[in-house]
C-alpha positions as CSV (number, residue, x, y, z in Angstrom):
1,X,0.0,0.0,0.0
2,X,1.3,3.6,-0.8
3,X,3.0,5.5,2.2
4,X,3.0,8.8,2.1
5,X,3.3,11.6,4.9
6,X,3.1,15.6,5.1
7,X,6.0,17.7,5.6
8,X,7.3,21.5,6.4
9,X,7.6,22.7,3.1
10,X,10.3,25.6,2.1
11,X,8.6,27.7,-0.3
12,X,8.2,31.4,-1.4
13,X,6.1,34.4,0.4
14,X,3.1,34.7,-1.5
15,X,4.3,38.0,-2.5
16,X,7.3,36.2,-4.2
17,X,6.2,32.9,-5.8
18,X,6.1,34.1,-9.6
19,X,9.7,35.5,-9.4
20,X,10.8,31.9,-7.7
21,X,8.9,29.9,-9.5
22,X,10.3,28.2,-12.9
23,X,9.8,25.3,-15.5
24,X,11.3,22.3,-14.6
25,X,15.3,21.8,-15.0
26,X,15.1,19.8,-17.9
27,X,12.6,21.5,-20.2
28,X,14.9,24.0,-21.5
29,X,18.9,24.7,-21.8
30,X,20.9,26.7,-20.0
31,X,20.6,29.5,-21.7
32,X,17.1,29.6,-22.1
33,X,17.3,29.6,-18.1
34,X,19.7,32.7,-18.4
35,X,17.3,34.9,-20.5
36,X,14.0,33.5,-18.8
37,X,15.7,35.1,-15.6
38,X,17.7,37.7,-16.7
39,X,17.8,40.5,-13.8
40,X,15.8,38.1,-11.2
41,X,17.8,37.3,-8.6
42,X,15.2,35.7,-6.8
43,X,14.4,32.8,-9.9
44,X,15.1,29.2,-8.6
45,X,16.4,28.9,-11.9
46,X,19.6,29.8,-9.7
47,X,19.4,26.9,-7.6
48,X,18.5,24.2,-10.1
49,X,20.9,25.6,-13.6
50,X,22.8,27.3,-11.2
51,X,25.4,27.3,-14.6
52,X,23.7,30.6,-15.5
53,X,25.6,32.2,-12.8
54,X,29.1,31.5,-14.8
55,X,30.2,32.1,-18.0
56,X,28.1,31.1,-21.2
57,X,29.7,27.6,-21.8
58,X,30.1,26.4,-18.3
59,X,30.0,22.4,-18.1
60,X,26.4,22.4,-15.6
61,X,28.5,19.3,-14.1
62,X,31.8,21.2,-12.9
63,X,32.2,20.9,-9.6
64,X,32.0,24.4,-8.8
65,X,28.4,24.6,-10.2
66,X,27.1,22.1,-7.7
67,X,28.6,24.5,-5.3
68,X,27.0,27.6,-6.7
69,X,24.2,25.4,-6.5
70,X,24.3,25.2,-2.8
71,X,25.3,28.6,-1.7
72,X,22.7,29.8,-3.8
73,X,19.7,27.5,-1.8
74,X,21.1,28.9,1.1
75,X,21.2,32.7,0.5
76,X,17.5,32.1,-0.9
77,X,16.6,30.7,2.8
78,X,18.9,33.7,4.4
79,X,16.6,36.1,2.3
80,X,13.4,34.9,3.3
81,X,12.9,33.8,-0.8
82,X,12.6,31.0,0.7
83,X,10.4,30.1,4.3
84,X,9.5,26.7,5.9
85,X,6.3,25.6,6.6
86,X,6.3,26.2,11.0
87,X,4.3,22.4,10.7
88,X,3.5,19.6,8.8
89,X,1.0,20.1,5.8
90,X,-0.1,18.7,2.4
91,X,-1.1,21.1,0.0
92,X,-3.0,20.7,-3.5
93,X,-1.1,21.6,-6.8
94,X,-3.5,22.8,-9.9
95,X,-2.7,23.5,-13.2
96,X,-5.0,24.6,-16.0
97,X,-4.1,24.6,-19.7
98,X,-6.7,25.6,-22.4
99,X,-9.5,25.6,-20.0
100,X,-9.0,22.1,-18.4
101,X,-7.6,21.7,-14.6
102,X,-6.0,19.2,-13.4
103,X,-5.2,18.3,-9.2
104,X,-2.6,17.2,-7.4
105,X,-2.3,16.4,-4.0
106,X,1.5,17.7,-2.7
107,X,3.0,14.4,-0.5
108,X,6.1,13.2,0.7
109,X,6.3,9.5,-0.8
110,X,8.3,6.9,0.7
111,X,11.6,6.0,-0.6
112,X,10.9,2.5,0.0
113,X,8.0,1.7,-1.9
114,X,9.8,2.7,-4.9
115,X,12.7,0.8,-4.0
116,X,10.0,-2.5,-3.9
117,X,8.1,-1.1,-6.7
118,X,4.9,-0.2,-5.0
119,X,5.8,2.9,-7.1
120,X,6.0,1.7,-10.4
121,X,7.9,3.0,-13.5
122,X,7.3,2.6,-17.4
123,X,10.7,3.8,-18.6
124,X,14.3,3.5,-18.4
125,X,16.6,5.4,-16.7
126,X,20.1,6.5,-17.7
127,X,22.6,6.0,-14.7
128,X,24.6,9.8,-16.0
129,X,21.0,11.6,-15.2
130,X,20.5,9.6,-12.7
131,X,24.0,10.6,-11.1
132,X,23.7,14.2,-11.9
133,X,20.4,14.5,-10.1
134,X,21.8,12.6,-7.1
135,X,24.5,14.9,-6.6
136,X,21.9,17.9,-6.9
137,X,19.8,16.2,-4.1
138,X,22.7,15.0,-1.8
139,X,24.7,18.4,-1.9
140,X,21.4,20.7,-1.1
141,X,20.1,17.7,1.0
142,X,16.9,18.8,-0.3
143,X,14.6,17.5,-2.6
144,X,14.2,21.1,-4.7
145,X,11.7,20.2,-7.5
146,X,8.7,17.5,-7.4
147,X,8.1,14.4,-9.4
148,X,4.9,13.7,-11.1
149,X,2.7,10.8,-10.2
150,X,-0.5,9.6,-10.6
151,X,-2.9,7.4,-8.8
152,X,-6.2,4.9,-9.8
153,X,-9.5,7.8,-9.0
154,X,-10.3,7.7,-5.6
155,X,-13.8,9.4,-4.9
156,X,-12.6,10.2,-1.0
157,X,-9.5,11.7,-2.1
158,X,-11.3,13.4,-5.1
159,X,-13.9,14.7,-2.6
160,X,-11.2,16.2,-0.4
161,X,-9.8,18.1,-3.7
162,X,-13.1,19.9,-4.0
163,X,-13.0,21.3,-0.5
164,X,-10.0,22.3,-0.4
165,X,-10.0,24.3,-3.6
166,X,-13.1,25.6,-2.8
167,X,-11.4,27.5,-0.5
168,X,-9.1,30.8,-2.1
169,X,-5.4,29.4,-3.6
170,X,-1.9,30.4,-1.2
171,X,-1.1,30.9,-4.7
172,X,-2.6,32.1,-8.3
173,X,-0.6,32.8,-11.1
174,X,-0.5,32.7,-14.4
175,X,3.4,31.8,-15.9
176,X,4.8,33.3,-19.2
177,X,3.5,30.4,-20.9
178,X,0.1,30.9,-20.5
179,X,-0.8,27.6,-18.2
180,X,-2.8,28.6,-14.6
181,X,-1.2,27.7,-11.5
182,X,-2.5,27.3,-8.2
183,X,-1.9,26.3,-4.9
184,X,-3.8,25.3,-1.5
185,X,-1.9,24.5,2.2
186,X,-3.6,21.5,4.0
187,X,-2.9,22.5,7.5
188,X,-5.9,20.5,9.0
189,X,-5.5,17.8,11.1
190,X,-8.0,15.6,10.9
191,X,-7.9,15.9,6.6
192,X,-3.9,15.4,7.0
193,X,-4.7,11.8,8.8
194,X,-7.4,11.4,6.5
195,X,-5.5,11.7,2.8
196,X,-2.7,10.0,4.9
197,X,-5.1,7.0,5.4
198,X,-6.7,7.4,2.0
199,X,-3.4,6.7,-0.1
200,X,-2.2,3.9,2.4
201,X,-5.5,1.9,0.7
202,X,-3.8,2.8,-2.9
203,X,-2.1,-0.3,-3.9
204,X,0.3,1.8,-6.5
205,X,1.4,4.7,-7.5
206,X,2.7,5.6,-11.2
207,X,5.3,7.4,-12.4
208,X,3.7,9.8,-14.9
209,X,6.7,12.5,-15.0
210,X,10.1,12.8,-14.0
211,X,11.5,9.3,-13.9
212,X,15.3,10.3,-13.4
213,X,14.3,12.6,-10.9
214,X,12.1,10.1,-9.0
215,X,15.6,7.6,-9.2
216,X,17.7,10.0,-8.0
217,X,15.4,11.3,-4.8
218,X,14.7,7.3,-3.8
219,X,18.4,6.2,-3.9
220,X,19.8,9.4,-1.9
221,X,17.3,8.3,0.6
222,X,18.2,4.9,0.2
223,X,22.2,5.9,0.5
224,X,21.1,8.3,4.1
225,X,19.3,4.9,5.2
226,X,22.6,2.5,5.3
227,X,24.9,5.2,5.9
228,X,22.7,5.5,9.3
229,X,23.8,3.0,11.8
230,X,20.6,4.6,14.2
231,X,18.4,4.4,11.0
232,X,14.5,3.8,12.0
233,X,12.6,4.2,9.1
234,X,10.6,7.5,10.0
235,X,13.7,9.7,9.0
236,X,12.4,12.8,6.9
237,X,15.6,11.1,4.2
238,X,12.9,8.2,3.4
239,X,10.7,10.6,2.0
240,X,10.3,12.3,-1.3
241,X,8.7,15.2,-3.0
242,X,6.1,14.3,-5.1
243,X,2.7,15.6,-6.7
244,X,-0.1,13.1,-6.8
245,X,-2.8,13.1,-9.9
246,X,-6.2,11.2,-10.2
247,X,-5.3,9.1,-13.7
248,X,-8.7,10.8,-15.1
249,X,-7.1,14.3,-14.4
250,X,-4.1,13.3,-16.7
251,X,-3.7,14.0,-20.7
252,X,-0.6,12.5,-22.5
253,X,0.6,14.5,-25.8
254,X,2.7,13.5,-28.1
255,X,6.5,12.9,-28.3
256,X,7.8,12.9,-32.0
257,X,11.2,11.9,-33.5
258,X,13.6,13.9,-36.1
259,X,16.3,11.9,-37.5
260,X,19.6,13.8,-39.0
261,X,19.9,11.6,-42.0
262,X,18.2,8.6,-44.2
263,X,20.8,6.1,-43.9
264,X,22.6,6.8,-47.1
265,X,18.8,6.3,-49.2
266,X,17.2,8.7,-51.2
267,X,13.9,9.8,-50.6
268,X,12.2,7.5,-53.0
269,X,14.2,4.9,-51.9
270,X,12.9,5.6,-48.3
271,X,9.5,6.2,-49.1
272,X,9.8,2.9,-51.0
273,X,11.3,1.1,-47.9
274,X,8.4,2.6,-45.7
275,X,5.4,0.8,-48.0
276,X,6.0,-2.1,-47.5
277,X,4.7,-2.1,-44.0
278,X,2.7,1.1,-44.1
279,X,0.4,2.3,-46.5
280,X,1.5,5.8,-47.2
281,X,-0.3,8.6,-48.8
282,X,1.6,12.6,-49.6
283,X,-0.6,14.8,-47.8
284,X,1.3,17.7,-49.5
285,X,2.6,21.1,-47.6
286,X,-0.2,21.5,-45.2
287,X,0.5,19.9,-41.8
288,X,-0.7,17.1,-41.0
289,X,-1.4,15.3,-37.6
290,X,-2.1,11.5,-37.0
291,X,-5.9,10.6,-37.1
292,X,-5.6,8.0,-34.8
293,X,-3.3,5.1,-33.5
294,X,-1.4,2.9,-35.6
295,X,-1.2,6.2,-38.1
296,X,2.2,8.8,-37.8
297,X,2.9,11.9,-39.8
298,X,5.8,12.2,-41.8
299,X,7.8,15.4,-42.6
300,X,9.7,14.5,-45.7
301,X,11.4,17.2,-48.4
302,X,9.2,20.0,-48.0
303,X,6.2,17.2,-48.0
304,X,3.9,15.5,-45.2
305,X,2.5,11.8,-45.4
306,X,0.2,9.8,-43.6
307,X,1.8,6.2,-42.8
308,X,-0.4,3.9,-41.6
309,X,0.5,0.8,-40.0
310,X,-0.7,-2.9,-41.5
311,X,-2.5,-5.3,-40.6
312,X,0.1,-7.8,-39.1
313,X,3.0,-5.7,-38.5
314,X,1.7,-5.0,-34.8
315,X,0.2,-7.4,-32.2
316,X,-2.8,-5.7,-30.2
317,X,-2.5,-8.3,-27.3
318,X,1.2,-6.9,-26.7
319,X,1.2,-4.1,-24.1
320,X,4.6,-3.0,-26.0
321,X,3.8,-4.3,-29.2
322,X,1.2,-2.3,-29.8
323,X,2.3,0.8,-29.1
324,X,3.0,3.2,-32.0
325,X,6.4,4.5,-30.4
326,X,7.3,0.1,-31.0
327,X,6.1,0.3,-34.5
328,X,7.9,3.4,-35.4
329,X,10.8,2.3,-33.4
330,X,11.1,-0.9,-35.2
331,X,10.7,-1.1,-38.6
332,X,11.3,2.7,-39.5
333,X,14.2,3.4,-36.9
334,X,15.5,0.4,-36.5
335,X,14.7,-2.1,-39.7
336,X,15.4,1.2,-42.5
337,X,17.5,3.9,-40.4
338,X,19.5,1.9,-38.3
339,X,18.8,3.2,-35.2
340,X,18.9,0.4,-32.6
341,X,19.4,2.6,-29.3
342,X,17.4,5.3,-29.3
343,X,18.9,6.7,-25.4
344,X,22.4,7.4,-27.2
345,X,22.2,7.3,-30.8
346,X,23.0,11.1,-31.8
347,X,21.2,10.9,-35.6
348,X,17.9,11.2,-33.3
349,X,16.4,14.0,-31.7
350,X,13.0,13.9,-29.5
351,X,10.3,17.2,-30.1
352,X,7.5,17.6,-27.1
353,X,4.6,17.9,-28.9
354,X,3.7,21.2,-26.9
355,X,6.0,22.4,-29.5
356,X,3.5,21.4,-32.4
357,X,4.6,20.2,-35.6
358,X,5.8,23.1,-36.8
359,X,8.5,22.5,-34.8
360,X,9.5,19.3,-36.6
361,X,8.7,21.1,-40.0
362,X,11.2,23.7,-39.0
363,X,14.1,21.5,-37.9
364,X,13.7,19.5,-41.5
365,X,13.9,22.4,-43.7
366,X,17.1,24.3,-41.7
367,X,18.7,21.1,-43.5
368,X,19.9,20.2,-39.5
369,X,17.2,16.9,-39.7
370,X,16.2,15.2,-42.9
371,X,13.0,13.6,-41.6
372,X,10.4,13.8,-39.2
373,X,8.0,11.5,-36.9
374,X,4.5,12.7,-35.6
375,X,2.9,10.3,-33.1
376,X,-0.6,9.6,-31.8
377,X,-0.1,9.9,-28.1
378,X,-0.1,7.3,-25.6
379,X,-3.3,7.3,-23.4
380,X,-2.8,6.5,-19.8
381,X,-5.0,3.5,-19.5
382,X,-1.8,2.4,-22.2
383,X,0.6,3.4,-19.7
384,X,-0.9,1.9,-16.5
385,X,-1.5,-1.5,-18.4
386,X,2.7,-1.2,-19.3
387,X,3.4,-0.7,-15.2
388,X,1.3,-3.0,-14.2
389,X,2.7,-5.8,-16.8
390,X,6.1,-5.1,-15.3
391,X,7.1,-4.2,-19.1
392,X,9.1,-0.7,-19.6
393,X,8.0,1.7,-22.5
394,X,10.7,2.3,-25.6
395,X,12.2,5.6,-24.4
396,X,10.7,8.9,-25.6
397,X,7.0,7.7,-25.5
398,X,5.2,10.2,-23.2
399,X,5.0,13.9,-22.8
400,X,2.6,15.3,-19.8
401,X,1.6,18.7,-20.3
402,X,1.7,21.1,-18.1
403,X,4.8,20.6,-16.4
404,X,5.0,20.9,-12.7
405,X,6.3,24.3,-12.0
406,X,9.2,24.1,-9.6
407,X,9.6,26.6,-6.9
408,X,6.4,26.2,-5.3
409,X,7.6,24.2,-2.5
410,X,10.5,22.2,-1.7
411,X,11.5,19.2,0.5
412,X,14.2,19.4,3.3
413,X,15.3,15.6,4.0
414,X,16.6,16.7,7.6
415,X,13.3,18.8,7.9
């Protein structure tokens, strides 16, 4: 059953939170953080790509930016950017994007139930992130940005989002990118022991978001846990940061794929190579998105196709099988392209589909890709079906949209 608890969180003054507040670290590069904060001392963009405080170039893993990294978490707690929560709370995250809302309850998770995989996963991790993230944790000993999880719809737990949010938001802001946030403090009692008995009846909770960072916070905790020699269990180091979602609240978008080159084939060659598992028909120069599953987009020489899958080259029964990120993977990637490792080959590139495909149609005809992949998204009854299998998704497969803004409360692990 899931364990979670509340905690003190660190987070802004209301008066502060949208100067604080940021996109996630690994949405954009470093210096996309430097001009999204340019003459804001108080963005956490300091404390998570604390490279924009050094010269344009900086390696983000010199040692001395893990440093920066640090003293900069501190002086935001020495300003009072940064306050802690005098008890412990749970608070509900919201986040609205073209009139829908979605509503997450703000926990501490345990460290152990991912460990035994009563948190379950659906992708790979790479041990480098993994590593980078883990000294990020350990140094600040602080888990500074949330992970994204969801959870099977619970009517209690549902019921107790409507109260609360009934109530006016600690915070209600709108970031540069359009999407609503908002943010409620659980400081009740008897609803804390309530949502705190409510998820121990959840038999699982799912990784939606963030699966590096969700590695990373678990086996820091796990490290503090043997490195204790008085270790009981109730440490604030077993616990994580971690915003909770009904599934129904939850909307996948698309991840696509642009590829550098065609393998050495020409375009009719490639096109050619493509029928014979998909039917393929030019759309010509007007964009075009996939209809439904089993059918991608194709940007190709100033042209867009419709490929669709046939009959018999996927197996519906195969929770991996069937997904269109397998199909893609093998027998365009893979069977024409020659790309058999899609975590390191460097001919492939993965677009959010927040971007739109414009994006991919831009990146073809700069000449820097030579084709592009549009994708029908994943649903998330797909996704829970893969966790619960025990099977892992190809890598690239899902994009949630909106991201969790970071900054609106943060995780001590020595509370």
């Amino acid at each position: 059953m899931a364990r979670v608890k509340p905690f003190r969180g660190l987070r802004p003054p209301k008066e502060l939170i949208t100067e604080v507040a940021s996109r996630p670290y690994d949405v954009l590069s470093s210096e996309e953080a430097r001009n999204e904060c340019a003459g804001n001392e108080k963005s956490l963009y300091h404390i998570i790509k604390p490279e924009i405080d050094f010269e344009p170039g900086t390696d983000e893993h010199d040692p001395k930016v893990y440093d920066k990294a640090v003293a900069n978490f501190r002086k935001f707690q020495e300003k009072g950017w940064l306050v802690q929560d005098p008890q412990e709370n749970y608070y509900i995250y919201a986040q609205t994007m073209d009139g829908r809302t979605q509503y997450g309850i703000v926990v501490a998770a345990y460290v152990d139930d991912y460990m035994s995989g009563r948190i379950k996963k659906h992708e790979l991790t790479r041990r480098d992130k993994e590593e980078d993230r883990m000294k990020h944790v350990r140094i600040n000993n602080a888990n500074i940005e949330p992970v994204f999880f969801a959870f099977p719809d619970n009517p209690a737990l549902e019921e107790i989002i409507k109260t609360v949010t009934k109530e006016k938001p600690e915070y209600d802001f709108i970031a540069p990118d359009g999407f609503g946030h908002h943010f409620w403090v659980i400081s009740d009692k008897t609803m804390i022991d309530t949502i705190t008995k409510l998820f121990a009846e959840i038999p699982y909770l799912y990784i939606a978001d963030g699966h590096h960072r969700t590695a990373a916070a678990a086996l820091v905790g796990n490290e503090k846990a043997k490195a204790n020699p008085h270790h009981t269990g109730n440490e604030e180091y077993n616990f994580f940061l971690a915003v909770c979602f009904p599934e129904s609240h939850l909307k996948i978008i698309d991840y696509n794929r642009v590829v550098k080159d065609l393998n050495g084939l020409s375009e009719e060659d490639f096109i050619k190579a493509i029928e014979k598992n998909f039917t393929v028909e030019c759309k010509g120069t007007e964009i075009y998105h996939p209809a439904c599953l089993h059918n991608f987009s194709m940007y190709l020489g100033g042209k867009w196709y419709s490929l669709t899958a046939k009959e018999g080259t996927y197996n519906d029964a195969d929770p991996i099988g069937v997904l269109d990120v397998t199909i893609s993977s093998d027998l365009i990637l893979r069977d024409i392209l020659g790309i058999t490792d899609l975590r390191s080959d460097k001919r492939i590139d993965f677009v959010g589909g927040i971007r739109g495909l414009g994006e991919l149609k831009r990146r073809v005809d700069s000449g820097e890709m030579a084709v592009a992949l549009a994708l029908y998204p994943v649903s998330m009854k797909q996704l829970i079906n893969i966790a619960d299998t025990g099977n892992i998704m190809p890598p690239k497969t899902t994009w949630f949209e909106p991201k969790l803004r970071s900054g609106l409360v943060i995780h001590k692990l020595d509370d």
